[in-house]
ZAROPA-665599 format. One record per residue: x, y, z of N, C-alpha, C, CB in turn; chain; residue in three letters; residue number from 1. Coordinates in steps of 0.1 Angstrom, whole numbers. Glycine has a CB too. Example, Ala and Ser with C-alpha at 12.3 -4.5 7.8 and 13.67 -1.06 7.14 Angstrom:
132:-57:78:123:-45:78:132:-33:78:113:-45:90:A:ALA:1
128:-22:71:137:-11:71:129:0:79:141:-6:57:A:SER:2
END
This chain:
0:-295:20:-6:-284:28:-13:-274:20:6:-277:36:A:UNK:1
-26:-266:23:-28:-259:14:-28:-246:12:-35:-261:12:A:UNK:2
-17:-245:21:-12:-230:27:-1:-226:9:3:-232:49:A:UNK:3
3:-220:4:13:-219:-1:14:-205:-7:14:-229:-10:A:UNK:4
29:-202:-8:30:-186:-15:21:-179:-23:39:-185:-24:A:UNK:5
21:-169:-30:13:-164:-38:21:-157:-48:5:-157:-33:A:UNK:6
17:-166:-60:22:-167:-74:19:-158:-84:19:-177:-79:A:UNK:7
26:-147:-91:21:-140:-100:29:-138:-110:18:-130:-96:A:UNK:8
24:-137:-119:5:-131:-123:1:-145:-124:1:-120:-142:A:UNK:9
-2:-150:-122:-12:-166:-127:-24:-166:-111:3:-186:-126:A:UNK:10
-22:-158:-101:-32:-156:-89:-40:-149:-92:-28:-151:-80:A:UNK:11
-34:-134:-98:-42:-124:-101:-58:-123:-103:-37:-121:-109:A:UNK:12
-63:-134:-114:-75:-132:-120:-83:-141:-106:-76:-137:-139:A:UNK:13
-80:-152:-104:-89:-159:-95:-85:-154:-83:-90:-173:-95:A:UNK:14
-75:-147:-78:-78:-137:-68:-84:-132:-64:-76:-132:-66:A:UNK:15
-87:-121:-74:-98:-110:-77:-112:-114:-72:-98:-109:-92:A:UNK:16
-115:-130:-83:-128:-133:-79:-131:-137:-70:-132:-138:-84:A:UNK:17
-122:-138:-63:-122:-146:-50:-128:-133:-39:-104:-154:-46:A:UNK:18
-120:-123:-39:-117:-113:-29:-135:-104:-34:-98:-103:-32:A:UNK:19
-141:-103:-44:-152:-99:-43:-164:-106:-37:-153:-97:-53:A:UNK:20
-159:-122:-38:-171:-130:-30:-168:-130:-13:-171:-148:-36:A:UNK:21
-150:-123:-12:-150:-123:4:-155:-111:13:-136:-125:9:A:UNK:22
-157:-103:3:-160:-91:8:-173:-86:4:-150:-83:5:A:UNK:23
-182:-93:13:-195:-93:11:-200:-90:22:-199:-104:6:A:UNK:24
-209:-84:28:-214:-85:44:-231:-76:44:-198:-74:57:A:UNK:25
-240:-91:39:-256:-89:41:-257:-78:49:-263:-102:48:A:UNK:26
-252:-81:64:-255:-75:72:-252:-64:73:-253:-79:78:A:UNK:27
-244:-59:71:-234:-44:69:-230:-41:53:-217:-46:78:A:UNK:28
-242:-39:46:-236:-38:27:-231:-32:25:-243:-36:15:A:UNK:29
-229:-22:39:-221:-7:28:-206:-9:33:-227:15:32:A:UNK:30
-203:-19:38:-190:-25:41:-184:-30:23:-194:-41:55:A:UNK:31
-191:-32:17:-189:-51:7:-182:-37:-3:-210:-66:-3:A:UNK:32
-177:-43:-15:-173:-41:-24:-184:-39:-32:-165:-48:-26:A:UNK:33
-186:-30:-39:-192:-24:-53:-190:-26:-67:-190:-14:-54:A:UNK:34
-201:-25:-71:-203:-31:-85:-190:-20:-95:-225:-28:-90:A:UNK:35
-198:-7:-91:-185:0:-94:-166:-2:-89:-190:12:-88:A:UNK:36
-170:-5:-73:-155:-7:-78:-148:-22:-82:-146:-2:-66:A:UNK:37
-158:-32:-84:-151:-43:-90:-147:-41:-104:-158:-56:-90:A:UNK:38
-160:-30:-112:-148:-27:-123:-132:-19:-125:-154:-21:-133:A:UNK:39
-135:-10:-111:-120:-5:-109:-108:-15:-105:-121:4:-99:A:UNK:40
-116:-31:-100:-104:-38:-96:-99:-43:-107:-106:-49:-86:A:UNK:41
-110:-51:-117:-111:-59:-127:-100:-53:-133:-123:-60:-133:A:UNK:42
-98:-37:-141:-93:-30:-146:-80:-34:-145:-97:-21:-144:A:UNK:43
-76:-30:-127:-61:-30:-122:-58:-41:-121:-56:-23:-110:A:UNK:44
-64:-55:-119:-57:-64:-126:-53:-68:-136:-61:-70:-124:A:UNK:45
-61:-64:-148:-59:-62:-167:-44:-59:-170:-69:-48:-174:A:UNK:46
-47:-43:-162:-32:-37:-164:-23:-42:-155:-30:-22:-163:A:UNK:47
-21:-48:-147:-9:-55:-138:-4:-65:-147:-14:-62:-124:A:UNK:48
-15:-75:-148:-9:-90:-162:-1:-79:-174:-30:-101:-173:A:UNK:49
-5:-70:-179:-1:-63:-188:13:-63:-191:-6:-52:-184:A:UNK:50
14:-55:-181:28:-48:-173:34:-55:-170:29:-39:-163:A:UNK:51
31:-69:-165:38:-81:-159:53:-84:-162:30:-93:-163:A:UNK:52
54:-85:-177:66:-87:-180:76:-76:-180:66:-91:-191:A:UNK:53
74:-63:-177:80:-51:-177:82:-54:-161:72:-38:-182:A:UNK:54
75:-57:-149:79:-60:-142:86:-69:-137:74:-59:-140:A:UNK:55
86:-79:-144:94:-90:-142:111:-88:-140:91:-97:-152:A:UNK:56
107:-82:-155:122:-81:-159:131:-70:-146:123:-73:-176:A:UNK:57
124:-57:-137:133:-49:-129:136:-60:-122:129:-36:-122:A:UNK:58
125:-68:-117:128:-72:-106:143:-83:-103:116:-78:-102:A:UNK:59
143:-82:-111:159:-91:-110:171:-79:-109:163:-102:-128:A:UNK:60
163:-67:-106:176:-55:-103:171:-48:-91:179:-43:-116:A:UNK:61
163:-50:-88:156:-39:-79:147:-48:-67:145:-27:-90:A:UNK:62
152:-47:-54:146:-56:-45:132:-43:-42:158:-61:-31:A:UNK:63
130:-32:-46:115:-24:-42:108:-37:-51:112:-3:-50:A:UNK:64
106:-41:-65:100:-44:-73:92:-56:-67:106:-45:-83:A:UNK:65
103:-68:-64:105:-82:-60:94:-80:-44:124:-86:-57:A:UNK:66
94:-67:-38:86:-64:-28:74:-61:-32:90:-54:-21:A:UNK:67
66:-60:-44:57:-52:-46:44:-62:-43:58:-45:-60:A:UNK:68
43:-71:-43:36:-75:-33:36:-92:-28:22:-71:-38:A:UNK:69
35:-93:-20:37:-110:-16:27:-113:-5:55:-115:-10:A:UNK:70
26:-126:-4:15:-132:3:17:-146:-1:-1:-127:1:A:UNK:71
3:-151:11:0:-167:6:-12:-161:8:4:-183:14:A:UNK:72
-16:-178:1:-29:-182:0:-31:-198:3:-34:-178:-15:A:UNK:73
-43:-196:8:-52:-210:13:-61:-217:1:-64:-204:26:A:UNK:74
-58:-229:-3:-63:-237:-14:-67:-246:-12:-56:-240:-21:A:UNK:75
-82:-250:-15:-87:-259:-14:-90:-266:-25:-94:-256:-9:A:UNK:76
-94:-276:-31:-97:-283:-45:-95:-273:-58:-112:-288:-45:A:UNK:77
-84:-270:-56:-80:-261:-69:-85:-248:-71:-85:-267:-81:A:UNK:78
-88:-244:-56:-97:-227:-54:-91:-220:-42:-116:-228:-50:A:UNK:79
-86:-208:-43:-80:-200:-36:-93:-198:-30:-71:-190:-41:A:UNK:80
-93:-199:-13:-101:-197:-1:-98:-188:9:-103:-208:4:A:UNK:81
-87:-183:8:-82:-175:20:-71:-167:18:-78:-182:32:A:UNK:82
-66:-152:15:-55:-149:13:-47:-141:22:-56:-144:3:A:UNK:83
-41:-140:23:-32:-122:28:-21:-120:26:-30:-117:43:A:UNK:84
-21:-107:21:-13:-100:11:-10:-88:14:-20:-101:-1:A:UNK:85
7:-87:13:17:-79:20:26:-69:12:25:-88:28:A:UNK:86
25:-61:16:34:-48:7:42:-39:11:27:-39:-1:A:UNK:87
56:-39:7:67:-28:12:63:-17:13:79:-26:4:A:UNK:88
67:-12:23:63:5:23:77:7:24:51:15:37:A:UNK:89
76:18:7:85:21:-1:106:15:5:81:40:-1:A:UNK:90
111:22:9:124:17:7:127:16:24:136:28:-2:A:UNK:91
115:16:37:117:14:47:117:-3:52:106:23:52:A:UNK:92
123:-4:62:118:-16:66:103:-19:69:125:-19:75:A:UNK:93
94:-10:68:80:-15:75:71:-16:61:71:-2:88:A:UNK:94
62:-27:65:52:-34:55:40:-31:62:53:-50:52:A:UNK:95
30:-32:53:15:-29:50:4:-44:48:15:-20:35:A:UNK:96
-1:-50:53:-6:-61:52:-21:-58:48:-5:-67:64:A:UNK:97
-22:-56:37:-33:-49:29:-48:-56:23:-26:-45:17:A:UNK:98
-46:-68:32:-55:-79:32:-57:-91:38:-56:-82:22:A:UNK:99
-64:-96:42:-66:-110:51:-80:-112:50:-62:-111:67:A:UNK:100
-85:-120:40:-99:-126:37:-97:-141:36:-105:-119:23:A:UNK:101
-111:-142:39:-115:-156:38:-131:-158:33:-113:-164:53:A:UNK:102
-130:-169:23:-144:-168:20:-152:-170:29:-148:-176:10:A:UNK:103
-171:-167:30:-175:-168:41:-181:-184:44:-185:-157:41:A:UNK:104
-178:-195:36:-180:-208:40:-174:-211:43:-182:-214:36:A:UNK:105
-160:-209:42:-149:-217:48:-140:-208:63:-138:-219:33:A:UNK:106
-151:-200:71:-145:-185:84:-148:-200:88:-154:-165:91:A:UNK:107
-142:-194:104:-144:-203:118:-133:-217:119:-161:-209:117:A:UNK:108
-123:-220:112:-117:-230:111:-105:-226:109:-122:-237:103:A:UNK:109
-98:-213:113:-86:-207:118:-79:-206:106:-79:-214:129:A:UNK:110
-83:-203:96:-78:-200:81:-72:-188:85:-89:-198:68:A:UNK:111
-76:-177:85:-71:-166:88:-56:-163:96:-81:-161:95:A:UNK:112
-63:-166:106:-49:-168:119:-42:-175:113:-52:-176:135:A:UNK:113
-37:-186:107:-32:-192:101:-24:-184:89:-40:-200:98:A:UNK:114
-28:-181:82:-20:-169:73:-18:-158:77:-26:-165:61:A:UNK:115
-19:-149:87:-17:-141:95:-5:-144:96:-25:-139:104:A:UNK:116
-1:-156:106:7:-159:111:19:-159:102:4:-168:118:A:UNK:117
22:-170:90:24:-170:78:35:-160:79:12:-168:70:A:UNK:118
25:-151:74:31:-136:70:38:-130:81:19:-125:65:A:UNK:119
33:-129:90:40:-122:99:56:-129:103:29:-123:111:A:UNK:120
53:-141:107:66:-145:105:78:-149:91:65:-153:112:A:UNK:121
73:-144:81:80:-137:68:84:-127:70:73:-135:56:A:UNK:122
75:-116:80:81:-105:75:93:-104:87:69:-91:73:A:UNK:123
91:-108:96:104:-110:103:117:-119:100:99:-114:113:A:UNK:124
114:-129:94:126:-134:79:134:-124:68:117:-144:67:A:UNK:125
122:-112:67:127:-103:59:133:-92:69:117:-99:49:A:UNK:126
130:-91:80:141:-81:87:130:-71:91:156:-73:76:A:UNK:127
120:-74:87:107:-61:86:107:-54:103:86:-71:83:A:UNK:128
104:-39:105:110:-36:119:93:-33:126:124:-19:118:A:UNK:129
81:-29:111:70:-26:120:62:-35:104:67:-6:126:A:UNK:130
48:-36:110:35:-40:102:24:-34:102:31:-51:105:A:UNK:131
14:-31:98:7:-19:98:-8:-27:88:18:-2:89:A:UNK:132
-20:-25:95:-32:-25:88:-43:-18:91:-37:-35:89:A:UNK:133
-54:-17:83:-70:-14:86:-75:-24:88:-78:-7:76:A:UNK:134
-87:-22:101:-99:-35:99:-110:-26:101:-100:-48:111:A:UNK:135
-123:-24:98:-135:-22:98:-143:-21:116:-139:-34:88:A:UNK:136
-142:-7:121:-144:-9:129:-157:-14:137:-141:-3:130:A:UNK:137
-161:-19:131:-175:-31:139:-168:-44:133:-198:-29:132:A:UNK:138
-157:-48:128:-158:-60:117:-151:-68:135:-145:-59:96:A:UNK:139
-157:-70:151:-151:-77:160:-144:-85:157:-157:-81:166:A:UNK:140
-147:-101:147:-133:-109:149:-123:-102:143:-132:-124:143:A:UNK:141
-118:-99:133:-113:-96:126:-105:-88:137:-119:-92:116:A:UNK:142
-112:-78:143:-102:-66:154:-96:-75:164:-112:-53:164:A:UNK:143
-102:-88:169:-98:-91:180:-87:-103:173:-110:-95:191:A:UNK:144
-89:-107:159:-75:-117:160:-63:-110:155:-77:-131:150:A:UNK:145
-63:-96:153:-52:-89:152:-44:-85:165:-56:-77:145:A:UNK:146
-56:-81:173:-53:-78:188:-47:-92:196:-68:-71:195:A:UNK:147
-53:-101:192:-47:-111:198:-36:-116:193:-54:-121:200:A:UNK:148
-25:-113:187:-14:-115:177:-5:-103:179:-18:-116:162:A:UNK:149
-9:-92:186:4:-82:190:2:-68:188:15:-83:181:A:UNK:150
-8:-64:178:-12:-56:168:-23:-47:177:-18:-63:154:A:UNK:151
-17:-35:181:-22:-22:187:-29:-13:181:-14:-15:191:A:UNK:152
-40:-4:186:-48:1:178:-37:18:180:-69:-2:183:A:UNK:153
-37:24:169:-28:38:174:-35:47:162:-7:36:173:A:UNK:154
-46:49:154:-50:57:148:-63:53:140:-41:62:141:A:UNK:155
-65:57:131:-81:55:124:-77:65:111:-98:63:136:A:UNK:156
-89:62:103:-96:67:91:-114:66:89:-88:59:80:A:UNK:157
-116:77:83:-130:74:82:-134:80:59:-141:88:99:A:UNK:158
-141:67:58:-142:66:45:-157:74:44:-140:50:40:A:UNK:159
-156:83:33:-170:89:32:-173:88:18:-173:105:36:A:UNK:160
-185:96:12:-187:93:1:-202:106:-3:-189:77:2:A:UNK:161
-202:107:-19:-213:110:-20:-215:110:-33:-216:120:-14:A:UNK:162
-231:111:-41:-234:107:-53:-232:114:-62:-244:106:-54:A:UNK:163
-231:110:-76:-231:119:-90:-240:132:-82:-240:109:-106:A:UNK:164
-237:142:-85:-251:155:-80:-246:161:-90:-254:167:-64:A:UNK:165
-238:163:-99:-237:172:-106:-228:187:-100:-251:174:-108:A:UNK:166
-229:199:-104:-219:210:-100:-218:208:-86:-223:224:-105:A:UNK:167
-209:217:-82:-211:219:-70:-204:236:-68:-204:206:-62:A:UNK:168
-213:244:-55:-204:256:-56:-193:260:-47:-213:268:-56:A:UNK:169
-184:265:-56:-170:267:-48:-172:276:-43:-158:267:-54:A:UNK:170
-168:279:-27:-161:292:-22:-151:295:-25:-158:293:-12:A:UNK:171
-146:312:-22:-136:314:-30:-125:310:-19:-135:330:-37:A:UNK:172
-113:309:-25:-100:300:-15:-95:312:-5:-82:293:-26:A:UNK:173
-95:317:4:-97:326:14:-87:336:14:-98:320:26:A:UNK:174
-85:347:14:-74:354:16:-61:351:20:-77:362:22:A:UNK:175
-52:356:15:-37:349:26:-33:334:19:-43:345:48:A:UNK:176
-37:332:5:-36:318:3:-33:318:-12:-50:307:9:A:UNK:177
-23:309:-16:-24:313:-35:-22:293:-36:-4:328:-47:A:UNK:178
-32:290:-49:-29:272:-51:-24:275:-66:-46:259:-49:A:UNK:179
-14:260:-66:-10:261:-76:-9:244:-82:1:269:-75:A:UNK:180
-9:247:-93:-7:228:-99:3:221:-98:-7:225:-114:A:UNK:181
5:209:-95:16:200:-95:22:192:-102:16:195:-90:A:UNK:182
29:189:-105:30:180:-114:34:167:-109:39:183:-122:A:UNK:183
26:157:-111:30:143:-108:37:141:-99:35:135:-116:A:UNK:184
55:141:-105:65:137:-104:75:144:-88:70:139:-119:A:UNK:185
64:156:-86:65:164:-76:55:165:-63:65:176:-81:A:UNK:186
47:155:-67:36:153:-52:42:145:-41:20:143:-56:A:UNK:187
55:134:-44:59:128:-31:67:138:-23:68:116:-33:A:UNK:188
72:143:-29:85:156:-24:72:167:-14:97:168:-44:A:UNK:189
60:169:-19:54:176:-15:43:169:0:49:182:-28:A:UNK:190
38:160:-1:35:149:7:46:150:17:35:136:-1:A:UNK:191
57:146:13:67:146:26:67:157:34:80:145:23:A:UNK:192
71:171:25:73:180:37:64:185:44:79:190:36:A:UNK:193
45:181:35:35:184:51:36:177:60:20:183:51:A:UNK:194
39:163:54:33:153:70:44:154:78:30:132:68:A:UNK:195
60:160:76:65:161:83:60:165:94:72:164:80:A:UNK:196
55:181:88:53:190:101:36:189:105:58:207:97:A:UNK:197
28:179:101:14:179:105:9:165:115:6:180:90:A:UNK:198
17:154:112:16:136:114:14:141:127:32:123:110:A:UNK:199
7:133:134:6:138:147:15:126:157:-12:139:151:A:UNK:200
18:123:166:31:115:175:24:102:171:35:118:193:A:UNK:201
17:96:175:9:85:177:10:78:162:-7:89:183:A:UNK:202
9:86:156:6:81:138:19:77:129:-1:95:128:A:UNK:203
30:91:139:42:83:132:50:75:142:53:93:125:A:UNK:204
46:67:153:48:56:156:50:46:148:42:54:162:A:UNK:205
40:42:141:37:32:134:42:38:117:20:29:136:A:UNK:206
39:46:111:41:55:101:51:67:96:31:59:101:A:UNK:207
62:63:104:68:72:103:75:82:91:73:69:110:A:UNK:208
78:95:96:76:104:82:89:105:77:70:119:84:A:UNK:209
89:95:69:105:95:64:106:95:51:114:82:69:A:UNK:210
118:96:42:117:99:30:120:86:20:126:111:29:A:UNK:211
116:71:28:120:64:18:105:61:18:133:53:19:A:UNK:212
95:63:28:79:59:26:74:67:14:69:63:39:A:UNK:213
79:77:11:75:87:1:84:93:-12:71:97:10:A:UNK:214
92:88:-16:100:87:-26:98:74:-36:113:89:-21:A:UNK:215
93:74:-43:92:62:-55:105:56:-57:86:68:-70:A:UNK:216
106:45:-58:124:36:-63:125:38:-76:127:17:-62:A:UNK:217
140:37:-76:142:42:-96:134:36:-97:155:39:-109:A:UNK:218
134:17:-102:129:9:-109:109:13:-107:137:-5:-103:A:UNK:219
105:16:-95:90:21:-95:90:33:-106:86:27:-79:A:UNK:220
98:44:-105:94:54:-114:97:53:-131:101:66:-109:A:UNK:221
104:41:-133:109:39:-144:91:34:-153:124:26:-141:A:UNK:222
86:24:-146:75:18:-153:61:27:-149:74:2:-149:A:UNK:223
63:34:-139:51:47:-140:45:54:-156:59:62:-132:A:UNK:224
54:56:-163:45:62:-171:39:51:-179:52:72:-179:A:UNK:225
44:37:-179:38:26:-188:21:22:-179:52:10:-188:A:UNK:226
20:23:-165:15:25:-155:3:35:-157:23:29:-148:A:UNK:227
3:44:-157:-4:56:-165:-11:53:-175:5:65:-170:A:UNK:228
-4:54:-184:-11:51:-198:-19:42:-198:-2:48:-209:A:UNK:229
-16:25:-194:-29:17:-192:-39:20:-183:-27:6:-190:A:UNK:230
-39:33:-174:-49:27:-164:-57:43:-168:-42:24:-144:A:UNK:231
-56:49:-178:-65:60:-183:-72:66:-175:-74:57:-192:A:UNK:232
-66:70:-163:-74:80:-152:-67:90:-156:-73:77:-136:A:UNK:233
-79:102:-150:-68:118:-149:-69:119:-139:-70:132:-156:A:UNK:234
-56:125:-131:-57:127:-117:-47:140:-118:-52:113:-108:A:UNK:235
-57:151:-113:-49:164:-111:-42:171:-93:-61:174:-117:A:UNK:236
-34:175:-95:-33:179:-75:-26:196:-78:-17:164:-62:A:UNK:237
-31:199:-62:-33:213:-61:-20:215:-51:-48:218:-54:A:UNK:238
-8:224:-52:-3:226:-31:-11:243:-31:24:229:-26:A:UNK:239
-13:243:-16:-22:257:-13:-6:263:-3:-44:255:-2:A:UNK:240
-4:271:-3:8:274:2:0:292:9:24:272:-13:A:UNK:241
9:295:21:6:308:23:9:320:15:11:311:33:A:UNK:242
4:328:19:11:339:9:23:348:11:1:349:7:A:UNK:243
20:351:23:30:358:29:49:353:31:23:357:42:A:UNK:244
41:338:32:57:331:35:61:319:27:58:324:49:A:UNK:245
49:320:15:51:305:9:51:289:15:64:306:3:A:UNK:246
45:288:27:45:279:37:37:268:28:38:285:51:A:UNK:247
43:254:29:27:247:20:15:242:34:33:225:8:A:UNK:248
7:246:35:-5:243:43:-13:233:38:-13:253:44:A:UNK:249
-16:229:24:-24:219:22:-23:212:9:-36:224:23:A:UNK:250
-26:198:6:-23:197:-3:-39:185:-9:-7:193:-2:A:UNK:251
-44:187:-24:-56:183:-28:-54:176:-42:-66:195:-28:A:UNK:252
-60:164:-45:-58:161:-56:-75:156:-61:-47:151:-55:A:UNK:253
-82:152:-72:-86:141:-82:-84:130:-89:-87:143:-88:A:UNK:254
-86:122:-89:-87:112:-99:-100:106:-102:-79:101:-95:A:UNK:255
-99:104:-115:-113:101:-122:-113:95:-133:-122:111:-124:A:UNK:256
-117:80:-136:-116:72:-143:-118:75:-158:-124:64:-139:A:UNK:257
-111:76:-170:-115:79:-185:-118:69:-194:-107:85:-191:A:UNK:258
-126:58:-184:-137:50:-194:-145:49:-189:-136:38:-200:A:UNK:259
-162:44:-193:-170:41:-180:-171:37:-177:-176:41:-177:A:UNK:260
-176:34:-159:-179:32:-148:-169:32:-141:-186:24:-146:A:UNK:261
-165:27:-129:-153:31:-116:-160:38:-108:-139:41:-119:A:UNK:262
-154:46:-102:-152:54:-89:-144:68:-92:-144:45:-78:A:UNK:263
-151:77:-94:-141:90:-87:-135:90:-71:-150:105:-88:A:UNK:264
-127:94:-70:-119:95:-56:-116:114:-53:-103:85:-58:A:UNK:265
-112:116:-45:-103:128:-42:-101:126:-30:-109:143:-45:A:UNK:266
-86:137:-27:-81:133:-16:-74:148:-12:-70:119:-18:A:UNK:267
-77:148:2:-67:162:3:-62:163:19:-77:177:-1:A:UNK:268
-51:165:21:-41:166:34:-43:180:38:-24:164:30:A:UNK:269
-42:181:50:-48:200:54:-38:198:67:-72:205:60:A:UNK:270
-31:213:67:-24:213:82:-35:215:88:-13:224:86:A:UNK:271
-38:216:99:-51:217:109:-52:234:115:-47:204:124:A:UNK:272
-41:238:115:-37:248:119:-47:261:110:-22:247:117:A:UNK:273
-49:255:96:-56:262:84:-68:260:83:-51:260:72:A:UNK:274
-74:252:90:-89:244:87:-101:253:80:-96:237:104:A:UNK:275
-97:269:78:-102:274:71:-104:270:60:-99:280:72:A:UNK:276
-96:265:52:-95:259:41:-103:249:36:-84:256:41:A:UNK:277
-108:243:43:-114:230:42:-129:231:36:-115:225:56:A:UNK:278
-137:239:31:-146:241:27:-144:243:11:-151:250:35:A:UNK:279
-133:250:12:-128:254:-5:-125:240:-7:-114:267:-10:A:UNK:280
-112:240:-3:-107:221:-9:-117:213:-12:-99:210:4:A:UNK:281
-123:210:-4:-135:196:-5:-146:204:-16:-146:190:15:A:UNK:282
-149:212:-19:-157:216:-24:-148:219:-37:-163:226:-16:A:UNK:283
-141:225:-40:-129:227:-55:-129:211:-55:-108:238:-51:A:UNK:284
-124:201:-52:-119:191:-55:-135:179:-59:-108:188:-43:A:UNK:285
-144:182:-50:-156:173:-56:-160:181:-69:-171:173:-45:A:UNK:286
-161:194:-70:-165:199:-83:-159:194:-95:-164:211:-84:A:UNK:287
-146:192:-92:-137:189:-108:-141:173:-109:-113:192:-107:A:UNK:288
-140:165:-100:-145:151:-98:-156:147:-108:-151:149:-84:A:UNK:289
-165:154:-101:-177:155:-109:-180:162:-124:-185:161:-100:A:UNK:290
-172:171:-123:-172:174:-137:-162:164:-146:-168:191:-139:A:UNK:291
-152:164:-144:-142:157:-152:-147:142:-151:-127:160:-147:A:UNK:292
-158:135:-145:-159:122:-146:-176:122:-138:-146:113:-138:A:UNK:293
-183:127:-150:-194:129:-141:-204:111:-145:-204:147:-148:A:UNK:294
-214:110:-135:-223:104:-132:-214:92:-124:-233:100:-144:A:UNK:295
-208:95:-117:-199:88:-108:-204:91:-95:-185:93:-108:A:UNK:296
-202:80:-87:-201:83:-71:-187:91:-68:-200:69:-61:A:UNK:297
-186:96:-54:-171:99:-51:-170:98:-39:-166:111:-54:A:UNK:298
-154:90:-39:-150:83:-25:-141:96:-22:-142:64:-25:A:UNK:299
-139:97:-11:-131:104:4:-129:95:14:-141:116:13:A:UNK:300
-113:94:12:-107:89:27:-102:97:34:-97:78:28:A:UNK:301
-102:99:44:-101:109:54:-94:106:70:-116:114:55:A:UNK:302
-78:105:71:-77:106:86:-87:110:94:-68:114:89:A:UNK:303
-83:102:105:-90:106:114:-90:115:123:-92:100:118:A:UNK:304
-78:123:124:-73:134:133:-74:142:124:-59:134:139:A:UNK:305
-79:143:112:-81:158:103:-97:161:107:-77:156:82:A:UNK:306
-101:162:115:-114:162:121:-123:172:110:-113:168:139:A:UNK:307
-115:188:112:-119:198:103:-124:192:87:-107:207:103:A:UNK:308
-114:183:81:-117:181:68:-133:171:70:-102:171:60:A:UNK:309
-130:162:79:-144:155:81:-158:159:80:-143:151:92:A:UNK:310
-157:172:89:-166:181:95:-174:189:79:-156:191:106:A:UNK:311
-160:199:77:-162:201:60:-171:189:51:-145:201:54:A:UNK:312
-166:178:50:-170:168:39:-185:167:42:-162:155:40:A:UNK:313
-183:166:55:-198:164:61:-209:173:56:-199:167:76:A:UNK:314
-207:189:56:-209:197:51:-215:201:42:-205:199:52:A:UNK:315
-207:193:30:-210:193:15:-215:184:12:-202:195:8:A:UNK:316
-226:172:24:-229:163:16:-227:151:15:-226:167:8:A:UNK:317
-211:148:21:-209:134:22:-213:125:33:-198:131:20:A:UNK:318
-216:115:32:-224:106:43:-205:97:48:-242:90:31:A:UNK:319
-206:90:57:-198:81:63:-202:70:56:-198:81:77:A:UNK:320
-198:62:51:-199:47:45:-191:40:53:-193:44:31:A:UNK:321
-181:38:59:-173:30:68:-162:40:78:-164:19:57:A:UNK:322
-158:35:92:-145:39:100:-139:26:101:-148:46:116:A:UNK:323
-122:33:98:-111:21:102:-104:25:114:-100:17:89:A:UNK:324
-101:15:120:-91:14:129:-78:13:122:-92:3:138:A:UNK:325
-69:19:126:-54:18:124:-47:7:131:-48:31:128:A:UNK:326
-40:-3:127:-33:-10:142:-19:-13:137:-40:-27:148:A:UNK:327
-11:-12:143:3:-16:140:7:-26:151:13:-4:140:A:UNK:328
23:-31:142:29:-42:151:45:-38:151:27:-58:145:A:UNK:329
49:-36:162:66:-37:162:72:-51:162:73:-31:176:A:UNK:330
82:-56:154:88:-70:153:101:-63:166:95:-77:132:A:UNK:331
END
């Protein structure tokens, strides 16, 4: 059969090459993968083989580890042709199905659906209670063989972007507001208690805001700093809290590659309630981007119910490169 598990690290590297030739689309380019970020993938495969044996070894103690990612793959004459590839979200029963490609010579012949299926009924072997993906909202089959398998649409994201430009000017962060630095090891604890109170009903259906999605496992935090060190990014984050009451309202980070080429990223969570804010954030957070990793592009993913941050990004510059649908599944 040429369906079979997915083996690691020995997948890893022809994976990779595989998943850049699947994610190609003439028609829609600003869909495909980038030259830039295949060296960001290239990279995190390097350091995964790396780390491999450090991983290995928890996983004979720690079922988060043994979760960290699984799938099959579709094999044809000694060439992975089709994958999808599944990942615990953190110590909950619900998983993340974080991929389903097929090369584009071998679509139309129910590869897909086929490993879809696969997986899906793994993750119900494993007790899994929900399933959760993105598809590309114009990418039709793709939306409709999810939808035809169970999988509800219940939220969105919209990916933006914009070029090396150099500085950018900050507003000042608005009265009534003091930010302060975080430290790493303190951003899940902080993560948790916005989305508690910001997640909107619909989102934590599928996603719900609980504290094992967002708490790292010993055995995860144990190989973090080995984690780190090979993947030479700096990534800094902000909480903006009220003044008056110490309330956290928002939270902003960076990351930006320290060798060349990649992708700068930034990312920032806003209660909605504050959307004042949103002009400083996106604007404080592209500036350090750009400075701390300049002649970079920079990616923004952006819920879709944070409309304000959208709006903002828009503002400063960033174009829309892609919208995702959200879809989940209850087992």
């Amino acid at each position: 059969m040429p369906m079979r598990p997915l083996r690691l690290p020995g997948d890893l590297v022809p994976l990779a090459e595989m998943l850049v030739k699947t994610f190609q689309y003439p028609e829609n380019p600003e869909w495909g993968i980038r030259a830039d970020e295949e060296e960001d993938l290239a990279r995190e495969i390097r350091n995964l083989r790396r780390i491999w044996p450090i991983v290995r070894a928890f996983q004979f103690v720690s079922p988060a580890l043994r979760d960290l990612l699984r799938g099959f793959v579709w094999e044809e004459d000694g060439r992975i042709v089709g994958v999808v590839l599944c990942q615990h979200q953190g110590t909950t029963r619900s998983w993340g199905i974080g991929i389903v490609g097929v090369l584009p010579e071998h679509r139309g012949r129910g590869i897909a659906r086929a490993l879809l299926m696969r997986a899906l009924d793994d993750l119900r072997s494993w007790d899994a209670d929900k399933a959760i993906l993105s598809v590309i909202d114009r990418n039709v089959p793709a939306y409709g063989l999810y939808k035809s398998v169970g999988f509800e649409h219940y939220s969105g994201a919209v990916e933006l972007e914009c070029g090396p430009s150099g500085r950018v000017d900050v507003p000042a962060l608005p009265t009534g507001y003091v930010a302060e630095p975080v430290r790493p090891s303190r951003l899940w604890r902080l993560r948790y208690e916005l989305d508690q109170r910001i997640t909107p009903p619909e989102v934590r259906r599928y996603q719900p805001v609980v504290i094992g999605r967002y708490r790292p496992p010993v055995a995860v935090r144990a190989i973090l700093p080995a984690v780190r060190l090979l993947q030479r990014r700096e990534e800094r984050a902000i909480a903006v809290r009220q003044s008056e009451d110490g309330r956290l309202v928002a939270l902003g980070r960076y990351d930006v590659p320290k060798r060349p080429g990649g992708v700068n990223s930034i990312r920032v969570s806003l209660d909605p309630e504050h959307a004042r804010l949103a002009d400083h954030l996106v604007a404080y957070h592209v500036d350090r981007a750009l400075t701390r990793g300049p002649g970079r592009r920079v990616g923004f993913p952006i819920p879709s119910w944070m409309t304000g941050l959208v709006e903002s990004a828009e503002r400063a510059g960033f174009k829309r490169r892609v919208t995702y649908h959200n879809l989940g599944l209850s087992f």
